[in-house]
C-alpha positions in Angstrom: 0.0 0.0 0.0 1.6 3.7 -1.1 2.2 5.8 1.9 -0.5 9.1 1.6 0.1 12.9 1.9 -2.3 15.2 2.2 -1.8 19.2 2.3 -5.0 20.8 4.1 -5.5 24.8 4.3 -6.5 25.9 7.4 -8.3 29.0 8.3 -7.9 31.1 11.6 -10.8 29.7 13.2 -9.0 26.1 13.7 -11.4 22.8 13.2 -14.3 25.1 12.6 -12.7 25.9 9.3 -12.4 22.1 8.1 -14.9 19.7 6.0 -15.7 17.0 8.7 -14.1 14.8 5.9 -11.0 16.7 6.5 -10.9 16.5 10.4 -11.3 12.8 9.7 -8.4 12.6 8.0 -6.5 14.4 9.9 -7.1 12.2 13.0 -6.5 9.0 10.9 -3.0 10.0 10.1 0.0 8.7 11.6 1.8 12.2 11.4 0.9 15.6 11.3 3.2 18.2 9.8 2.7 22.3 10.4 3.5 25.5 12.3 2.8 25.8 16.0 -0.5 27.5 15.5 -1.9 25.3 13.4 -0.9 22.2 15.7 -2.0 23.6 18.3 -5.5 23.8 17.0 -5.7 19.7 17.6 -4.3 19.4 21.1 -5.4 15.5 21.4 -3.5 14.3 18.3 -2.8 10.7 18.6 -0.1 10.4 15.7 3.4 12.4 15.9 3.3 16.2 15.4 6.3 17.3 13.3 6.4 20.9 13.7 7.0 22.7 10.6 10.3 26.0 11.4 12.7 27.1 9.4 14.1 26.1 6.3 11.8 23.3 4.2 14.9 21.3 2.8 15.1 18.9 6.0 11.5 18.5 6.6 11.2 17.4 3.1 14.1 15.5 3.3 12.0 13.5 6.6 9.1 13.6 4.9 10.5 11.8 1.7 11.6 8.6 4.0 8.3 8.6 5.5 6.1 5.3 5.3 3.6 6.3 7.4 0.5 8.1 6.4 0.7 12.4 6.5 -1.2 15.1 6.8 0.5 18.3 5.9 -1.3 21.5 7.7 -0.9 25.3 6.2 -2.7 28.6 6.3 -5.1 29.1 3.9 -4.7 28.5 0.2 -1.0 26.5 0.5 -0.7 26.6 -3.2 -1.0 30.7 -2.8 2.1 32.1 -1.6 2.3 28.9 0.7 4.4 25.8 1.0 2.2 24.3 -1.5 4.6 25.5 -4.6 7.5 23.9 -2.8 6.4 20.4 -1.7 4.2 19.7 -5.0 7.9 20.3 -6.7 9.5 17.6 -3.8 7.0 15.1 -2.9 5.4 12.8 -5.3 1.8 12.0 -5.3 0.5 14.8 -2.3 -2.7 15.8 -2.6 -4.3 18.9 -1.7 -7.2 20.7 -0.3 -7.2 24.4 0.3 -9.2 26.7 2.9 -10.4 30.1 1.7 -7.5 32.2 1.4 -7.1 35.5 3.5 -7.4 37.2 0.3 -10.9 35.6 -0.8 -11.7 36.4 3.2 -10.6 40.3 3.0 -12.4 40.8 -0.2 -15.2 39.3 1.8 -15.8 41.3 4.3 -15.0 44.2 2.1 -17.7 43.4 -0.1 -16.0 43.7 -3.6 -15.0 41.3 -6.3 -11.2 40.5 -6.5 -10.6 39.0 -9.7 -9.2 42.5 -11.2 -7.3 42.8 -8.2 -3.3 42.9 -8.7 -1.8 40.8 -6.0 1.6 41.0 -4.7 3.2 40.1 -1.4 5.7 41.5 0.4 5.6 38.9 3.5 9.3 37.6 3.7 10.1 40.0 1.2 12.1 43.2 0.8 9.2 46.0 -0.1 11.9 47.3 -2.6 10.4 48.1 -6.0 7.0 47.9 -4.6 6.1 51.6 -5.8 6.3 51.1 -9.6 5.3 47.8 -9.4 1.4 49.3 -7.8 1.3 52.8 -9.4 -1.0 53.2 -11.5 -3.6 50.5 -10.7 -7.0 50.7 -9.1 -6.7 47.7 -6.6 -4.0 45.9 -5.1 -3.7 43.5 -1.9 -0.4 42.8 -0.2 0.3 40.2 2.0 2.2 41.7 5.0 4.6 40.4 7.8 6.0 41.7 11.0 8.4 44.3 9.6 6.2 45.1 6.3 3.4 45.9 8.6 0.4 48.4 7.1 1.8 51.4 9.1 5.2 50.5 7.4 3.5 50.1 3.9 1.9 53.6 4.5 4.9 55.5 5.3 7.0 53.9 2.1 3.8 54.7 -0.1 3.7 58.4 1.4 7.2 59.2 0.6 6.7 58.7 -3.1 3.6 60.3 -2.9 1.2 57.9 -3.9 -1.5 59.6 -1.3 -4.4 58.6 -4.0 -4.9 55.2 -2.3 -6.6 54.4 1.3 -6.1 51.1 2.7 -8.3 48.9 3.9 -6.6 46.6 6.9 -8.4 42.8 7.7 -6.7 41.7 10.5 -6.9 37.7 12.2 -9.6 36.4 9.5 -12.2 34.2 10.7 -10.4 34.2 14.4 -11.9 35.2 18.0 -10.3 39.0 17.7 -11.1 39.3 14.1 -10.9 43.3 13.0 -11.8 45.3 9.8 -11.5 48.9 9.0 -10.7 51.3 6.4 -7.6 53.7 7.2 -6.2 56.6 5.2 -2.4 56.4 4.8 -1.6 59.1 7.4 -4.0 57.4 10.0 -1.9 53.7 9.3 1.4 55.6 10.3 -0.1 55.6 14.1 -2.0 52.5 14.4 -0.4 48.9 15.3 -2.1 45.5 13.9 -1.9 42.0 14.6 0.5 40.2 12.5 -2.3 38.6 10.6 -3.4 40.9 8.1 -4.0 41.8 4.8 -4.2 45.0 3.5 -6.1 46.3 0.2 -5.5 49.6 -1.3 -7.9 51.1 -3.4 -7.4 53.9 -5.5 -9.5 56.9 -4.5 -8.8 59.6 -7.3 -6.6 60.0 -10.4 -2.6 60.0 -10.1 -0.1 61.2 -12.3 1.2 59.9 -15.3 4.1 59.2 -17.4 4.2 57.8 -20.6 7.7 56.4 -22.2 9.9 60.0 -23.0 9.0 62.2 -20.1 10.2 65.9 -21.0 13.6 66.6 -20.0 12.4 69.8 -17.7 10.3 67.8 -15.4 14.0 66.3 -14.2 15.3 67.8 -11.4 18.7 68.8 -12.7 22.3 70.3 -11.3 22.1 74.1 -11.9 23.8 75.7 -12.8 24.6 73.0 -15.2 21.9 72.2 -17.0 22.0 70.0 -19.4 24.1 67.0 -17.6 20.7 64.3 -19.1 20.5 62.0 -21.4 17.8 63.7 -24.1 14.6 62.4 -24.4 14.8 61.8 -28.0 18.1 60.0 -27.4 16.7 58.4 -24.3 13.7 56.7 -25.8 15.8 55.4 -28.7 18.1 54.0 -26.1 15.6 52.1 -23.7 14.2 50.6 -27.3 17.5 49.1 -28.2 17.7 47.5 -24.3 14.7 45.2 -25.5 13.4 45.3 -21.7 11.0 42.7 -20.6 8.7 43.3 -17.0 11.0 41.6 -14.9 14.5 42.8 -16.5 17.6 43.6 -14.2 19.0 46.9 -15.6 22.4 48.7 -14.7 22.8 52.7 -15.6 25.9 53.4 -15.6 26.8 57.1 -15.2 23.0 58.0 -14.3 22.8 61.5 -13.6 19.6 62.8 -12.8 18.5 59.2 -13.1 16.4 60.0 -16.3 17.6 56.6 -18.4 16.8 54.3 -14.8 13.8 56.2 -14.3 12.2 55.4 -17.1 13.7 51.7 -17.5 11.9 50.7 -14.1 8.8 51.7 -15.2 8.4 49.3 -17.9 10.8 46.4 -16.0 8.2 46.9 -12.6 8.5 43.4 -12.0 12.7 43.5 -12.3 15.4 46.0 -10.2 17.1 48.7 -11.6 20.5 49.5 -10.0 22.1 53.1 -11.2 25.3 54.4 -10.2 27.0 58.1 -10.1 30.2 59.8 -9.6 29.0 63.0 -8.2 27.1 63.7 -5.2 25.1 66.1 -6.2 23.7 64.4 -9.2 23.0 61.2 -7.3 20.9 63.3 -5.3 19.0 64.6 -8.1 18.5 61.4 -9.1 16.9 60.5 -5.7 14.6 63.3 -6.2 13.8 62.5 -9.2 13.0 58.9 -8.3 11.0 59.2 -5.8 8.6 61.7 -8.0 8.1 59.3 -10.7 7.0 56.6 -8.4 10.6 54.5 -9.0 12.4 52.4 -6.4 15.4 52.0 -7.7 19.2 51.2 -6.3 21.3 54.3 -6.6 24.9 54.2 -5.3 27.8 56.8 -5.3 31.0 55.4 -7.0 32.9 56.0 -10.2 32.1 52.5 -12.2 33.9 49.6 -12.4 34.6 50.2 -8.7 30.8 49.7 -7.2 28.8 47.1 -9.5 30.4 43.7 -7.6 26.9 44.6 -5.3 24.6 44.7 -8.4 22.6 41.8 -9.8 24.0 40.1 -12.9 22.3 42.4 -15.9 19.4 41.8 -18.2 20.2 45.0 -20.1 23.1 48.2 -19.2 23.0 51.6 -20.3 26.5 53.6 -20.3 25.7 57.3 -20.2 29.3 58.3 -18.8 31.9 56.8 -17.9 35.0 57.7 -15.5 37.7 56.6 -18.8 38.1 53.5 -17.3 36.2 52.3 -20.7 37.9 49.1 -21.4 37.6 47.5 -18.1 34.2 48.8 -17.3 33.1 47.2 -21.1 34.8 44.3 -20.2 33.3 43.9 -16.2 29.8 44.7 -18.0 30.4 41.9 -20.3 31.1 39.3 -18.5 28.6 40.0 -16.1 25.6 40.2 -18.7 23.0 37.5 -18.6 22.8 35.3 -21.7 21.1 37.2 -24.8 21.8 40.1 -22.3 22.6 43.8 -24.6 24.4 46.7 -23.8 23.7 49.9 -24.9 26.1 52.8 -24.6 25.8 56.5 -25.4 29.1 58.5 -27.0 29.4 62.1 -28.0 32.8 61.4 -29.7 34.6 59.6 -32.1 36.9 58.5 -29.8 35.0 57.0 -27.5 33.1 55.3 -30.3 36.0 53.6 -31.5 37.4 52.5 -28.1 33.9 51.4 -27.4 33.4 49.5 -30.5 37.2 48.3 -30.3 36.8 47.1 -27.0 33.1 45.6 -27.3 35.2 43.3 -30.5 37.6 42.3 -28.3 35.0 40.4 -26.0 33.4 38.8 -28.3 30.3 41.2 -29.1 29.1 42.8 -32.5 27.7 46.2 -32.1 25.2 48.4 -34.2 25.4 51.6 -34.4 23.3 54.9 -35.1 24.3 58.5 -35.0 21.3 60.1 -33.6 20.9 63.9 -34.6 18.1 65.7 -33.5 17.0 69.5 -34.0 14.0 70.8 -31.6 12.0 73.6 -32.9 12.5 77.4 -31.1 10.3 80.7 -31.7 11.7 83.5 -32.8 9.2 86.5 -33.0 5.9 85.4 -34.8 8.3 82.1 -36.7 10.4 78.9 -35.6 13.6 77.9 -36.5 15.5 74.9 -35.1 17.8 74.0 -32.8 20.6 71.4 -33.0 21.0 68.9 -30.1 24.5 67.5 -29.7 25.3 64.3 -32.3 25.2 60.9 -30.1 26.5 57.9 -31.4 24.1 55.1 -29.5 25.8 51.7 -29.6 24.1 48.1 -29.0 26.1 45.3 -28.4 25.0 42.1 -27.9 27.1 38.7 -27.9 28.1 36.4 -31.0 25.4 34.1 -31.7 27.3 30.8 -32.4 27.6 29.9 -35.9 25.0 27.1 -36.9 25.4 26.4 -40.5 26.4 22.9 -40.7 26.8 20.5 -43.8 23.5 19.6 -44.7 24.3 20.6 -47.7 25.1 17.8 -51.1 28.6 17.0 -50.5 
């Protein structure tokens, strides 16, 4: 006879949240698997209690050995943000039956449908790149913990602005001390909850927004040296030739007022952006800049190669400036790029083209190249004449595809 395993969601409310088929189960077993709490919720257990803390590997590793028949206990929905995920991958033949998720609960109690809701947690998680990830959207329900509580959420929401949104907080679901209430974002920062909640913003009015080549004036720049940004027209050719997905790791190299990361992390909200800057008063325009446009990016001081060893391995880099370490910064950038990974790099001369595209050979990389020339229109009394924009040279480089022609031809 095959051993059995069984993964039962749980809701708050203990026992009174189970099937009576599933209580029989559970009492049948010959071990039962799960956190404290959820043990704890069938005190005359007759089987061993395995109690579920820490890392997974080792339980799995016990459970995997084990002849005896299981029952696996978790919160919920386990195969929603649970353990679920994780054992299905590890154990062969468990089965499962899921409670109502605190989600389904919250939306509940709140009355509204969820399916247009977008979902995220940040339980376990670093809340980092939460902003652009939300902005925007109507709905959104994130699954807290005990340092990303709701009074935390509000204050990282509040300081990029996003004061369009009022939370709603459901707190211990379907338990003895269950709690509900609607809080704006300045009322969270004072309030303390129970470490079971949810929390569901809802958008209350319209917020700004930023389609793909925001003007170069809305930039907080160094003054008074204007100018130090990577054009819009230049910008947006740029970001094309990066071929960004939603979940893209980007390096900006040289950011200056953070225009070229800016706008990456808005379309790669499901990735990380890491920028990095020479001078201190640009990196703190950049800051500024970030945290207006809703962006919640990594942005270091340091004059590149030195400072990237801390960086994720790349999807995409843009080079806006450079230090004239260009060969070994080319070289760090390339080996670090993920397969089918491009760089893109901005030059204003001829000699930095050729060392770039010199160097970008010598690693193995082809390169395209387009000299970008722009003119913006002026007024001069009642007509308009035009304006040239510095020449840029804007150079893609991606790695040699190996080469596949074979003989299958008539020899």
């Amino acid at each position: 006879m095959s051993r059995s395993i069984k993964l039962i969601g749980i809701g708050d409310n203990g026992q009174a949240s189970l099937l009576p088929l599933y209580v029989k189960w559970i009492r049948e077993s010959e071990v039962l698997v799960g956190g404290e709490r959820n043990l704890a919720f069938f005190p005359d257990y007759r089987g061993e209690k395995v109690v579920i803390k820490g890392s997974l590997t080792g339980l799995v590793s016990q459970l995997q050995n084990e002849e005896r028949s299981i029952v696996i206990l978790a919160s919920g929905d386990p195969l929603f943000y649970g353990i679920g995920g994780y054992v299905a991958k590890k154990l062969e033949g468990i089965e499962f039956y899921p409670a109502l998720s605190s989600i389904q609960l919250a939306f509940a109690r709140l009355g509204e449908s969820w399916h247009d809701a977008y979902i995220t947690s940040v339980h376990g998680r670093s809340i980092k790149g939460l902003a652009q990830r939300i902005d925007g959207k109507d709905k959104v329900v994130l699954l807290t913990d005990e340092t990303n509580t709701p009074s935390a959420i509000a204050a990282y929401l509040l300081s990029f602005g996003m004061n369009e949104y009022r939370a709603f907080v459901a707190e211990n679901l379907e338990g003895a001390d269950e709690r509900c209430g609607w809080y704006d974002l300045d009322e969270l920062l004072s309030h303390s909850f129970s470490p079971l909640n949810v929390v569901i913003l809802k958008r209350q009015s319209p917020g700004p927004i930023w389609s793909l080549g925001i003007e170069d004036d809305q930039f907080a720049q160094r003054k008074p040296d204007k100018g130090l940004i990577t054009k819009k027209e230049v910008r947006v050719l740029s970001i094309s030739q990066m071929g960004l997905q939603p979940d893209s790791v980007v390096w900006d190299i040289g950011t200056c007022t953070g225009s070229v990361a800016i706008e990456a992390a808005r379309i790669a909200r499901e990735g990380a952006v890491f920028a990095i800057e020479k001078n201190e008063d640009d990196l703190k325009n950049c800051l500024e800049n970030s945290a207006k446009f809703r962006v919640d990016l990594t942005a270091v001081q340091g004059r590149a190669p030195k400072g990237l060893d801390e960086f994720a391995d790349p999807d995409a880099v843009f080079i806006g400036g450079s230090g004239g370490e260009m060969a070994e910064l080319l070289e760090l950038c390339a080996a670090r790029l993920k397969p089918n990974g491009t760089i893109v790099l901005n030059a204003a001369t001829i000699e930095t083209l050729y060392e770039a595209d010199k160097t970008f050979a010598s690693v193995g990389f082809t390169t395209q190249i387009t000299l970008v020339q722009v003119s913006r229109s002026k007024p001069i009394l009642h007509m308009k004449r035009f304006d040239a924009l510095n020449p840029i040279y804007i150079i893609t480089a991606k790695r040699k595809q190996p080469d596949n022609e074979g003989g299958s031809g008539d020899e």
